[in-house]
N, C-alpha and C positions, 0 to 999 in steps of 0.2 A: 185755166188755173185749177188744182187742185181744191176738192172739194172738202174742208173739214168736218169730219166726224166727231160731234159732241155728245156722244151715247153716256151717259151718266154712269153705269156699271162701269166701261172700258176705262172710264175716266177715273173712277175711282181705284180700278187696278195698278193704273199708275201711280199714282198717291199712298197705296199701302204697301204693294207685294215688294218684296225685297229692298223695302226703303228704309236706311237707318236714318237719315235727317232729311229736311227738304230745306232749302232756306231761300228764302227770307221767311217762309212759313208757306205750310201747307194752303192754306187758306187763300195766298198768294197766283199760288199754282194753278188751281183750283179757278179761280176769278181766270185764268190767261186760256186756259185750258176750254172753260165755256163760252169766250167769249167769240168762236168761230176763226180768229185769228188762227193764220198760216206760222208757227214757233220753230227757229232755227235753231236747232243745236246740235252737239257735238260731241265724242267723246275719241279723247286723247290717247295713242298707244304710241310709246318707244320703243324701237326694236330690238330690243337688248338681245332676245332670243329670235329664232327661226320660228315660231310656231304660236300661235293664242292659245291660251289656256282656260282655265278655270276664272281667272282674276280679269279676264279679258269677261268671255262668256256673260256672267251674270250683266254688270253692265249694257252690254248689247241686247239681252234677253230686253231688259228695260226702253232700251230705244226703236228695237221692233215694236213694240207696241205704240211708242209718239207716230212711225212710220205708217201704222195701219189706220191711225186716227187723219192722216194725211200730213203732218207737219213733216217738215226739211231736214236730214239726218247728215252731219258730216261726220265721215271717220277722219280722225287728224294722226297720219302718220308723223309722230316725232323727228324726225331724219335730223332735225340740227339736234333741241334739245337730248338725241338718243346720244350723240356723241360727247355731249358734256356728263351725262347719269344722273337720273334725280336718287339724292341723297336719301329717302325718305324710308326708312327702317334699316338702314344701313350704319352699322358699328364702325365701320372703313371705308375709305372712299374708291366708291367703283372704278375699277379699271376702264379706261379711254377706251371708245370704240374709231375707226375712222371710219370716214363716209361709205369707203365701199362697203365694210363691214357690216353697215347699219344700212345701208341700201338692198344687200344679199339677205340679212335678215327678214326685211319687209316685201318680198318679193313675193311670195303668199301667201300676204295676211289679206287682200279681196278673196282670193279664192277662199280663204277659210270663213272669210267672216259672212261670206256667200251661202253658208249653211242657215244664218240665223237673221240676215239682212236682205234686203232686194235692190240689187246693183244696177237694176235693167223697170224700161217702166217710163210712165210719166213724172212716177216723183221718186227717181231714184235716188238711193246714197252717194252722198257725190266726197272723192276719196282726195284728200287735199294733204300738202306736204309743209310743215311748218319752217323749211328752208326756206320758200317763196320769200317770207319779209325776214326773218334771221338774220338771210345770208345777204344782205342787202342793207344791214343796219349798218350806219357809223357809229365810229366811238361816242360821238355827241349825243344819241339817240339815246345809245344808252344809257348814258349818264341822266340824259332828261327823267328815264324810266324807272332808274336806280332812284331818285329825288322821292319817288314815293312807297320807298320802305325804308323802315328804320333797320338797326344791327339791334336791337333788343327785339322787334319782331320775330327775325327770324333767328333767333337765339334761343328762343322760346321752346322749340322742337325738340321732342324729345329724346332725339338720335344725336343731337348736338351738346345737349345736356349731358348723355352720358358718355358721350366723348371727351368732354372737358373734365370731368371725372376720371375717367379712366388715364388722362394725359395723353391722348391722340391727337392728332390733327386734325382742323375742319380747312381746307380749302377754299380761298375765293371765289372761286369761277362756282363752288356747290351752294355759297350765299346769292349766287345768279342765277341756280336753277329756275326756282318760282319766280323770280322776276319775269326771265323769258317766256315762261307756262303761264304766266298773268296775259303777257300783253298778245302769247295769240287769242284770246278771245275778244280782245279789242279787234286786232286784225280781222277775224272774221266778219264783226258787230255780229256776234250772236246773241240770242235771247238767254240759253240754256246751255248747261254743260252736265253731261251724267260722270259720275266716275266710282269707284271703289271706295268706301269708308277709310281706307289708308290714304287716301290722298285729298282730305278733307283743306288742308291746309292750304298745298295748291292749288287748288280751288277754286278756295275762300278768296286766293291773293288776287286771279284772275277778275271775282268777282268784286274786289274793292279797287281793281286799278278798273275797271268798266265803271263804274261808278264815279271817279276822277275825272278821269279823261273824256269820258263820252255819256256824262251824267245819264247812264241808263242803269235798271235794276236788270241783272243776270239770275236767274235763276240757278241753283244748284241741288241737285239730288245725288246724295251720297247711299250707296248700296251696299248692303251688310256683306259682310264676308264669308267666307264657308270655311269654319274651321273646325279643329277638335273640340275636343270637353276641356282642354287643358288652355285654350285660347289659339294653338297654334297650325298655323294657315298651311295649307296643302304646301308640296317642295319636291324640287327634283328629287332631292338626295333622299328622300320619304317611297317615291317609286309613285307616290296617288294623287298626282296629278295631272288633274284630267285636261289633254291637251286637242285641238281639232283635229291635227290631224295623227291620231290614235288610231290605229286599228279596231273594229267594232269589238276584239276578241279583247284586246287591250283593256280597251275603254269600259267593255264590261265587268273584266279582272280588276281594274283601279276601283269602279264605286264598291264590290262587295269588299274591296279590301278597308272599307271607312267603315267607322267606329259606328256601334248602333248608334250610340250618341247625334250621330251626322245624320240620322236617319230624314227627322222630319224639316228641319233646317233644308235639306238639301233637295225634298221634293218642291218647297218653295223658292228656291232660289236654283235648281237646274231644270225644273217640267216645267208642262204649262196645265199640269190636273187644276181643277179647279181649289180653289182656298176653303172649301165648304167641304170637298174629296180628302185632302189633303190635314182638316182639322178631324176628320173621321180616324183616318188613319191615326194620329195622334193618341183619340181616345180609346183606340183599339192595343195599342202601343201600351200606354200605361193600365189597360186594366189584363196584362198578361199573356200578352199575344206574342206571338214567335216572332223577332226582331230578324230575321233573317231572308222570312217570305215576304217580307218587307221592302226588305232592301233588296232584295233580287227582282221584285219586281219596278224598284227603281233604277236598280241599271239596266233594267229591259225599255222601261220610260225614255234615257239617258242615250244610251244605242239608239233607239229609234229615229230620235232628232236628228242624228247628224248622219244616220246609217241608212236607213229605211226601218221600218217593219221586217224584213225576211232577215238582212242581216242580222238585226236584235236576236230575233229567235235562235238563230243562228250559234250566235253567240253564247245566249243562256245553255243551249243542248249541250256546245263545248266544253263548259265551266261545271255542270254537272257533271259530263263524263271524264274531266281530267277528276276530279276530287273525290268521284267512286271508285279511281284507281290508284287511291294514295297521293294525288297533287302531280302524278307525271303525264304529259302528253302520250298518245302512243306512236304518234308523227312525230318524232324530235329531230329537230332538223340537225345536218352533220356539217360539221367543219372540217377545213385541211390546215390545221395550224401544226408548227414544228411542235415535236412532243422532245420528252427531257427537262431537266429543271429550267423552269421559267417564274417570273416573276406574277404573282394572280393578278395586279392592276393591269397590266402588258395584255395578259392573256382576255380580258374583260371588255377592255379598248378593242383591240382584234374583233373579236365578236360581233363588234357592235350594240353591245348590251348595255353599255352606258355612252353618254356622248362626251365623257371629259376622265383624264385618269382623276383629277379632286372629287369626283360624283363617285367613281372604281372606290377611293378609299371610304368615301363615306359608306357607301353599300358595305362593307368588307368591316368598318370597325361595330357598325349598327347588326353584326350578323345575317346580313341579306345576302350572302355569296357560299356558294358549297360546290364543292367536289365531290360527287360519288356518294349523295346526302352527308358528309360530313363538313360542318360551318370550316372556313378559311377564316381562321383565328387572327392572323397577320400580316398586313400587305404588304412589309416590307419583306418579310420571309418567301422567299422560293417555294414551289410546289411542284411536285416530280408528276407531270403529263405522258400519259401511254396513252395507244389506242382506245379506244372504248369508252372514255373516260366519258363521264358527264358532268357538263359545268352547268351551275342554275346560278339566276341574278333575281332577286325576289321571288317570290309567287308565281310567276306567267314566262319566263325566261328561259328554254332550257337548251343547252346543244352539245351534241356527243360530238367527240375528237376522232376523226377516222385516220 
């Protein structure tokens, strides 16, 4: 049996770094956490996308550490609830995935999440699919499970709110999301559940139907978010969001492109410098210090982790030497795409520079798309391609048209 690790420091870094709430109370936690007990928990991803992110990342950061103290870590691929969508910051209700869809997308999230967890071992993460009991429920069940929430509970939400405002629709099946998100923590009987401060709700709902049903207290620790000065959370369509499987040159280009603002937020919630290292920084930060050898040396932290050491460096030499040459590579890599009037979303997709033509226009009306350093004003407008040409898609993107 796995031997639990009660070191009072380690313990206590769970309980502060990158924790917006804990509930039932820290104090709670705290008491489970010293008490030598073996603590199982969990934290939930739907596969909406190919790849973990940043929103993913912090999270896990959090559960490496229960991991090293020796407790039980599940990762809980969504696979049913991925194909329903949780509604939760969402104006409109997510487009349906089907099963392959959401199965092709979770295909490598072990391997990514391989960078920040230990798959392998005596007490390894053990990776579990919440179709096991979903897809196996009856109507009956549901109904039993439905009994314990109300329609003013989840009315409550403030995506729902301003939908009924706005005069949109909320859908059925999305007042069933957190139902279903409650009861796999029943299914598991876990102690614990980690997740993102945006999903406090679902959560909360998992740990009040544990509570019901299996009169046990669940623990929940909600993790801050990494966002700008203005409140708003990293996005594709933004270009700075950091995903695993980035390229080290990528991944170094996405942190310098974050706002100083994100500087010291994001050494505590992306490294593992120490919180002592990290409040120095701070103080160095506000009494006038260059916010930029800062941050560079946070995305050199950021590389590291999921790169090595040599790729980081790597990285930093590149980023210096594209931006001592005016922001262009001197390796641009070339394309063979038809030249003549073409459409720039068309031309962008082609590339491979974004992964959707809706991300093409996003980039294009936010000014992140150029021809020949001149902004492409309009996606719907044609743009006349010749040889030579050079298309750039933010900061780090660039390729000449042979």
């Amino acid at each position: 049996m796995t031997k639990i690790n009660t070191d009072r420091e380690k313990i206590q870094e769970i309980l502060t770094r990158s924790v917006a709430n804990i509930y039932p109370s820290k104090a709670f936690l705290e008491k489970m956490l010293v008490s030598g007990k073996q603590l199982t928990l969990y934290l939930g991803i739907d596969p909406t996308g190919p790849t973990l992110h940043i929103g993913h990342i912090i999270p896990m950061e959090k559960l490496r550490l229960f991991q090293e103290l020796g407790h039980k870590i599940i990762l809980l691929i969504g696979d049913f609830t991925g194909m329903i969508g949780d509604p939760t910051d969402k104006s409109a209700t997510r487009q349906a995935l089907s099963k392959e869809q959401v199965l092709q997308n979770a295909k490598d999230y072990k391997k990514q999440a391989s960078t920040i967890l230990n798959f392998s071992g005596t007490n390894k993460v053990e990776l579990k699919y919440n179709s096991a009991w979903h897809g196996k429920m009856n109507f009956s069940k549901v109904m039993e499970l439905s009994a314990n929430f109300t329609v003013q509970q989840l009315l409550e939400r403030d995506m729902f709110q301003e939908r009924i405002k706005a005069g949109k629709p909320i859908h059925l099946h999305e007042f069933m999301y957190p139902v279903l998100q409650a009861y796999d923590s029943v299914a598991m009987d876990v102690d614990g559940e980690v997740g993102g401060n945006d999903q406090t709700f679902n959560m909360l709902s998992g740990r009040n139907l544990m509570k019901s049903l299996a009169n046990k207290e669940k623990f929940v620790i909600t993790t801050k978010l990494l966002v700008d000065p203005t409140g708003k959370k990293m996005g594709k369509s933004e270009g700075n969001m950091l995903s695993l499987n980035d390229s080290a040159k990528d991944m170094f280009g996405k942190v310098m492109s974050w706002t100083d603002g994100m500087i010291i937020d994001a050494y505590e919630l992306c490294t593992r410098l120490p919180m002592t290292e990290i409040n120095q920084i701070a103080k160095e930060l506000k009494a006038g210090k260059n916010p930029r050898d800062y941050k560079f040396r946070l995305a050199q932290e950021i590389v590291a982790l999921y790169h090595g050491e040599k790729k980081a460096k790597t990285a930093a030499a590149e980023f210096v030497e594209i931006f001592a040459k005016g922001g262009k590579p001197d390796d641009i890599k070339k394309y063979h795409i038809k030249t003549g009037s073409l459409n720039p979303v068309d031309i962008l997709v082609e590339l491979n520079f974004v992964s959707s033509k809706g991300e093409a226009r996003r980039l294009i009306e936010g000014g992140g798309a150029k021809l020949n350093d001149e902004k492409i004003k309009n996606w719907k407008d044609n743009i006349q391609i010749k040889s030579g040409d050079i298309i750039q898609a933010g900061k780090r993107k660039f390729g000449q048209i042979e």
